[in-house]
C-alpha positions in Angstrom: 0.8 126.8 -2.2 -1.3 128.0 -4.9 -4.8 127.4 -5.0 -6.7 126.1 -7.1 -9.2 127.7 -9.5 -13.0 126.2 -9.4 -12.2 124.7 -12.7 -9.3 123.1 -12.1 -10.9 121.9 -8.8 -13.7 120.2 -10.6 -11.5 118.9 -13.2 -8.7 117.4 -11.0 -12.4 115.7 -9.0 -13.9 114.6 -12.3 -10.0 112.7 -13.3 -10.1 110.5 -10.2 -12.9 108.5 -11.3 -11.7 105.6 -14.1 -15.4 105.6 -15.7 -15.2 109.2 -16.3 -11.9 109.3 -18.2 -13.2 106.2 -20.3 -16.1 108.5 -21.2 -13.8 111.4 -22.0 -11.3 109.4 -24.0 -14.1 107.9 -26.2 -15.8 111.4 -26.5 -12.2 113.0 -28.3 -11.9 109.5 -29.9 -15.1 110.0 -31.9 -14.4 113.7 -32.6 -10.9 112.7 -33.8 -12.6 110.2 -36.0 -15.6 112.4 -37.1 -13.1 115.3 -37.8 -10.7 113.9 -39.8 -13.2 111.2 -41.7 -12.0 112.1 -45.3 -8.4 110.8 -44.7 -9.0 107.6 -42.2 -12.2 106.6 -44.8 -10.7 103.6 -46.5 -13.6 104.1 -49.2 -16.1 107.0 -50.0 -19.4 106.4 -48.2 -21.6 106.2 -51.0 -19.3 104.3 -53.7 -21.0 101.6 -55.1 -19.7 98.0 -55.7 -22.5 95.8 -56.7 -20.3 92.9 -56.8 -19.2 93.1 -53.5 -23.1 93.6 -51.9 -23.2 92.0 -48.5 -19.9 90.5 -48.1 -18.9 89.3 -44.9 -16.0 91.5 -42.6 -13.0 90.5 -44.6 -9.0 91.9 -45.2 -10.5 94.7 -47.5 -14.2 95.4 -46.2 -13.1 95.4 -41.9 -16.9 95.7 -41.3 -18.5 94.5 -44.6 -20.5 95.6 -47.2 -24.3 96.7 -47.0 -26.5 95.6 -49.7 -24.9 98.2 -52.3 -21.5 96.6 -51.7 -21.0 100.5 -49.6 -18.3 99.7 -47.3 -19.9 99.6 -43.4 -16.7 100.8 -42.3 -16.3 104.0 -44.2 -20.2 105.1 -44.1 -20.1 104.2 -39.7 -17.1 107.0 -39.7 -19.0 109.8 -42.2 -21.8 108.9 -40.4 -20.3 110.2 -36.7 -20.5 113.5 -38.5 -24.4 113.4 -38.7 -24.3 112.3 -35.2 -21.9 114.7 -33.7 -23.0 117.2 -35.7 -27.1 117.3 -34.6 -25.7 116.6 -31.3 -23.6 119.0 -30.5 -25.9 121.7 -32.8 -29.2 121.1 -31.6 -28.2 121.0 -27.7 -26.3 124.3 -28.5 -29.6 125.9 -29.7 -31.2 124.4 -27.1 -29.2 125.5 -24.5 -29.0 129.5 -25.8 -32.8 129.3 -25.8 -33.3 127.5 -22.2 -30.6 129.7 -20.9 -32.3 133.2 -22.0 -35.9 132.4 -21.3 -34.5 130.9 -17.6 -32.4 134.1 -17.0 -35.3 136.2 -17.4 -37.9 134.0 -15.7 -35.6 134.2 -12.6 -34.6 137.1 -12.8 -37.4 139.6 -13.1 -39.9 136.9 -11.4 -43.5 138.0 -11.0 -45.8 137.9 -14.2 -43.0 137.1 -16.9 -42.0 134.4 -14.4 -45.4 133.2 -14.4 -45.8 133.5 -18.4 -42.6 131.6 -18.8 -43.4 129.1 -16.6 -46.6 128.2 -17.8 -45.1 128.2 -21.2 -42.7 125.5 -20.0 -45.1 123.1 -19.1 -47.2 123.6 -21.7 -44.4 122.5 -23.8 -43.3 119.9 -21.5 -47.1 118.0 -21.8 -45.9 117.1 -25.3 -44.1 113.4 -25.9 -40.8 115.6 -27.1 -40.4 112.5 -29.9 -43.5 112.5 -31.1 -43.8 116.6 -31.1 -40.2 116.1 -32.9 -42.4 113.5 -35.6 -45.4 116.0 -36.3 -43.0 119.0 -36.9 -40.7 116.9 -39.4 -43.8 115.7 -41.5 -44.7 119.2 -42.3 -41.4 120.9 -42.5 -39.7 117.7 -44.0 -37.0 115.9 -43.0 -33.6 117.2 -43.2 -30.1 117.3 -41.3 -30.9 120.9 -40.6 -34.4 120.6 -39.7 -33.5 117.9 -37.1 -31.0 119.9 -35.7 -33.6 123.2 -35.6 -36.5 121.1 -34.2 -34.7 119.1 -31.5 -33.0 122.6 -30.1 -37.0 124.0 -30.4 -38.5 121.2 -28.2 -35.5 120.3 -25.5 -35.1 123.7 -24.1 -37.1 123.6 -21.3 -35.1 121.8 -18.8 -32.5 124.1 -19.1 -34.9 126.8 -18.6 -36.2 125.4 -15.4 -32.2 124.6 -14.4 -31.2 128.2 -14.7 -34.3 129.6 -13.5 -34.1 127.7 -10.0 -30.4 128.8 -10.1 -31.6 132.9 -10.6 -33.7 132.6 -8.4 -31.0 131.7 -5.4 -28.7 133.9 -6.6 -30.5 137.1 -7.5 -30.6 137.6 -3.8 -27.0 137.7 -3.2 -25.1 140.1 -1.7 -22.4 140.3 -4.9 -25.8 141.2 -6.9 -26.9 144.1 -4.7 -23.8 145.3 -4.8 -23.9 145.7 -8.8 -27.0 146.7 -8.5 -26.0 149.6 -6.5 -23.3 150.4 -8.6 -25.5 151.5 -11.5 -25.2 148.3 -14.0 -27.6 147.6 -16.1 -29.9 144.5 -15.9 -28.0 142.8 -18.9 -25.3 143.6 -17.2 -26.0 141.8 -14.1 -27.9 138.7 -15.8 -25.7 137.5 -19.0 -21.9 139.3 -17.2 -22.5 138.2 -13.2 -25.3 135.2 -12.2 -25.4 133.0 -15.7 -22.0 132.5 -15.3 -22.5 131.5 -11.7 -25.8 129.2 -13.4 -23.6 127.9 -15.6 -22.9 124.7 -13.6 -25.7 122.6 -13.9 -26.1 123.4 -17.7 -23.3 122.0 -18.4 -23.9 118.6 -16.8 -27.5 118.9 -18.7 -26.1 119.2 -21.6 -23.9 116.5 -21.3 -27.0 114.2 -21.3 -28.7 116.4 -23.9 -26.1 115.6 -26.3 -26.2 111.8 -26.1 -30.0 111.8 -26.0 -29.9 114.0 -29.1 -27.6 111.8 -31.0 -30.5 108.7 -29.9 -33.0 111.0 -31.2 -31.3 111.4 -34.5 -30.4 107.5 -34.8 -34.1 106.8 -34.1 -35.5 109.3 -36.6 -33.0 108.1 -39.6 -34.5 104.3 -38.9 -38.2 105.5 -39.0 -36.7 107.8 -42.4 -37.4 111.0 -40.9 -34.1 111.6 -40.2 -30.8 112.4 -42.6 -31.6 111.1 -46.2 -30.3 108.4 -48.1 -27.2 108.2 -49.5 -25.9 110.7 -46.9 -25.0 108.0 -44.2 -26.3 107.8 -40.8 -25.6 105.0 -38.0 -29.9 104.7 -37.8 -30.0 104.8 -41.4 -27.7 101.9 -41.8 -29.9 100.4 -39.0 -32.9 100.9 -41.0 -31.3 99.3 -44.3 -30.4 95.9 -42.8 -33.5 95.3 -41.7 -34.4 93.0 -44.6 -31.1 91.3 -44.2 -30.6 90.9 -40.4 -30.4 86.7 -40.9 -27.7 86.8 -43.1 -25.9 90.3 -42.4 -25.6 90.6 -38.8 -22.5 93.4 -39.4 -25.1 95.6 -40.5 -27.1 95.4 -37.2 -24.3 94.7 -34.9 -21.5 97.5 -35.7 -23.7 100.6 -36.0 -25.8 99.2 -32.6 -22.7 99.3 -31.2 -21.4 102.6 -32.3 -24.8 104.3 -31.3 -24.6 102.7 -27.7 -20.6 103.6 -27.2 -21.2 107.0 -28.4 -24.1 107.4 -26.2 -22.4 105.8 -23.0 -19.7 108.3 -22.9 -21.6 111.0 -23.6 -23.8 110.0 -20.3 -20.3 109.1 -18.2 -18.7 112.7 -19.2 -22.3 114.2 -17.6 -22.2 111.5 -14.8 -18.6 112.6 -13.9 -19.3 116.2 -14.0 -22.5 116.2 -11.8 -20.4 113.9 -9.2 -17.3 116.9 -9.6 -19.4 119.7 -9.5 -22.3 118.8 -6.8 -20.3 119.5 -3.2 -21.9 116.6 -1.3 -20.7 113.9 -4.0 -16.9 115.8 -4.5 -14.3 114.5 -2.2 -12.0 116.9 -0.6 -9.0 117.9 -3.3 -6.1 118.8 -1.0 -3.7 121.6 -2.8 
């Protein structure tokens, strides 16, 4: 019989578990929704209808109407885009930068190690939310400064993830023997051991994503994030404040979107630590 690749292997490990393909299925449920958003939005997010303003969920508002008469409905699936989008985005930037400055650090070791290192926690002493705060009051706030600053701050555990992971590899015998072949140190780094690093990144950035999604909620309430009328779940949040005694749709549906979103986000990383870490995995027979 054939065996099985170390993907498949991990996959097959990570489908056994009923949690982790609850997570999964919510995660492509909220990309289906975020992608096609122009065709399942029964309204436009930011149409007006004063005469409708805070109506109750009802046959032609499912999840009400915000103080604008804006359907809650309609702005809760645009807004997925803003959250997907700074998501997926920000962790990708911060994952290229962790990822570089780790490979080097473990790689070369010695001073640059050192330098990097001390970099790192330098970094690291700063509240991240609060370093994310200071940044967007200077630069402004923006969709595409969150996205920039979040990926500039969250870097550093990746770094420290790959770095511990170059540091046992760089010693292995696969990486003397392309050493003595003549490759280059690019070579070896970004074409032999990241790949090999690759594993605990992924399950990192797993988490990232969700926290980075509750980053982007939080700053949209304070009004740091995403501007009004481009709709955001912590936007909406931040509008029903004055109205949580007789609107509770405007509190309850984008909570609950927030939290489901960032659940299985944290259940897809959960399941692939468990998959991936040989002392959790159960033996796959094949």
């Amino acid at each position: 019989m054939k065996k099985k690749s170390y993907i498949r292997l991990i996959f097959d490990q990570f489908w056994l578990k009923r949690l982790n393909r609850i997570g999964l299925s919510l995660v492509l449920f909220m990309f289906l929704i975020a992608l096609f958003a122009p065709w399942i939005s029964p309204y436009s997010p930011t149409a007006y209808n004063l005469d409708s303003a805070l109506s109750a969920p009802n046959g032609i508002h499912w999840l009400g109407t915000d103080e604008q008469g804006r359907d809650v409905l309609s702005r809760l699936i645009y807004g997925s885009r803003i959250s997907l989008s700074v998501g997926f985005v920000a962790v990708g930037l911060y994952v290229a930068i962790g990822m570089f400055f780790g490979a080097l650090a473990g790689y070369y070791g010695g001073k640059l190690d050192i330098l990097i290192s001390r970099v790192i926690e330098i970094v690291m002493c700063f509240p991240t939310f609060f370093l994310i705060l200071a940044v967007l009051a200077f630069v402004g706030p923006s969709l595409f400064n969150i996205m920039i600053v979040i990926g500039i701050t969250g870097w550093t555990g990746i770094a420290r993830l790959v770095r511990g992971e170059f540091l046992k590899l760089r010693n292995q015998e696969f990486v003397a023997g392309i050493q003595a072949a003549g490759a280059s140190a690019a070579r070896i780094i970004f074409r032999h051991i990241l790949p090999n690093a690759l594993a605990p990144v992924m399950v990192s950035a797993s988490f990232g994503v969700a926290s980075a999604i509750l980053v982007e909620s939080a700053l949209s309430f304070l009004g740091f994030g995403v501007q009004p009328p481009t709709p955001s779940w912590g936007d909406i949040l931040s509008q029903s404040r004055d109205f949580m005694d007789i609107a509770w749709w405007l509190t309850i549906f984008p909570g609950v979107a927030i939290f489901l979103t960032i659940t299985a986000f944290n259940l897809v990383g959960e399941g692939l630590r468990d998959a991936i870490d040989p002392r959790l995995r159960k033996k796959i027979n094949g």
